[in-house]
C-alpha positions in Angstrom: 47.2 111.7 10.6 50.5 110.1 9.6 49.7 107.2 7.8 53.9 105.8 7.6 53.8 105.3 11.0 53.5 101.4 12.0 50.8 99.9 13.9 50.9 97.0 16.5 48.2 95.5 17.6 49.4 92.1 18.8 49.7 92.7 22.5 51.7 89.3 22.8 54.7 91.5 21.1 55.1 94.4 23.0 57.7 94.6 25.5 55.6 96.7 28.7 58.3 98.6 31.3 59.0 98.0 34.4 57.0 101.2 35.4 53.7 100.0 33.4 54.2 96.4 34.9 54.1 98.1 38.3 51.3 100.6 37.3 49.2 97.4 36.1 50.1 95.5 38.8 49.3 98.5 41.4 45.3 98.6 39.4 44.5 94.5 39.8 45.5 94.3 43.5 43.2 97.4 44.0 40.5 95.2 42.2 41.4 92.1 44.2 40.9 94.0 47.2 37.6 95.1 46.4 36.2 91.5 45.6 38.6 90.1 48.2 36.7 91.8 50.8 34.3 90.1 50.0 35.7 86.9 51.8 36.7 89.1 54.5 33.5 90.3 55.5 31.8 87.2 55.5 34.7 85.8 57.5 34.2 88.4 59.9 30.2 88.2 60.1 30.2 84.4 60.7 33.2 85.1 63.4 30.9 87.7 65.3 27.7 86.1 65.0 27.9 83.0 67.5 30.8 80.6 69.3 29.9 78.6 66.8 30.4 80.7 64.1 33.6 81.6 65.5 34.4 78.0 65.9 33.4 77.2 62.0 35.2 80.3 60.8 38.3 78.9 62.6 37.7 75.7 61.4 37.9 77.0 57.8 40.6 78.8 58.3 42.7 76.2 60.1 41.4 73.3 57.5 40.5 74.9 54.0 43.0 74.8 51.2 40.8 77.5 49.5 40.2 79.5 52.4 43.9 80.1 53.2 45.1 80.5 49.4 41.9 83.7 49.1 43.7 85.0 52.4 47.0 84.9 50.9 45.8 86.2 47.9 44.0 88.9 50.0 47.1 89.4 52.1 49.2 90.0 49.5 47.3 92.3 47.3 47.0 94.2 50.5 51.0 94.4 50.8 51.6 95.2 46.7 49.0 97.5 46.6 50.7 99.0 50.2 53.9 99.1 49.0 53.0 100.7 45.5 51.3 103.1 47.1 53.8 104.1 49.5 56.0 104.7 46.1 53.3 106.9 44.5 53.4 109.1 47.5 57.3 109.3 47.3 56.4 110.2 44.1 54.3 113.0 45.0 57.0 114.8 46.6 58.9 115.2 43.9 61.0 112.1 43.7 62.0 109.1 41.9 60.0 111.4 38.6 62.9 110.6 36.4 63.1 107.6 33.8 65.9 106.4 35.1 65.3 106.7 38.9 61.4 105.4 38.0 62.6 102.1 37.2 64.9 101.8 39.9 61.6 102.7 42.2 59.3 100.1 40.1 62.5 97.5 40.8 62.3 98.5 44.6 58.7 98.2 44.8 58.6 95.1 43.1 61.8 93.2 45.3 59.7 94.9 49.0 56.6 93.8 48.1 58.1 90.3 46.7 59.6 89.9 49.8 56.6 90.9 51.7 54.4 88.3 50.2 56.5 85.5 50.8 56.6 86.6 54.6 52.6 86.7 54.3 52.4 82.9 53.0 54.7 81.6 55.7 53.0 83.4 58.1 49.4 82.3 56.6 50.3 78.6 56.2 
């Protein structure tokens, strides 16, 4: 073991990629969408179960704050985590493998999925 070499452990110093920002990034919207679901389910059960569970889940929807900031939130993992994996499967074929081309995929999937997001909360609100 080379015992010269420096170790960091403050996490607040190190400087993360582009590629690991993406990568992280990429893991939390899949774990949003697995609690997210969550909301959607229930959404969908109390839509389904009567008119007036229809009625109150449209009521929630239409009046809640909360309710339409979990959808956006849902929404938009959905679209990141889309988009991300869209550029994995690019990936897969044999492109964009390079450092240099890497980042410029991380800055692409980053910009799409930005822009994506912002279409989701004009469309959601």
């Amino acid at each position: 073991m080379n015992k010269k070499r420096p170790v960091n452990l403050d996490l607040q110093t190190i400087k993360l990629p582009i590629t690991a920002i993406t990568s992280i990034l990429h893991r939390v919207t899949g774990v949003a969408l697995f609690f997210g679901a969550i909301f959607a389910v229930y959404l969908l059960g109390l839509s389904l179960e009567s008119e007036a569970g229809f009625a109150a889940a449209s009521d929630l929807m239409n009046n809640s704050f909360l309710a339409k900031l979990i959808a956006w939130g849902l929404v938009s993992a959905l679209l990141y985590h889309f988009v991300a994996g869209v550029k994995h499967l690019v990936m897969d074929l044999g492109h964009c493998e390079e450092l240099e081309s890497g980042k410029q995929a991380a800055k692409v999937t980053l910009i799409v999925a930005g822009v994506l997001v912002l279409l989701a909360g004009v469309w959601i609100w």
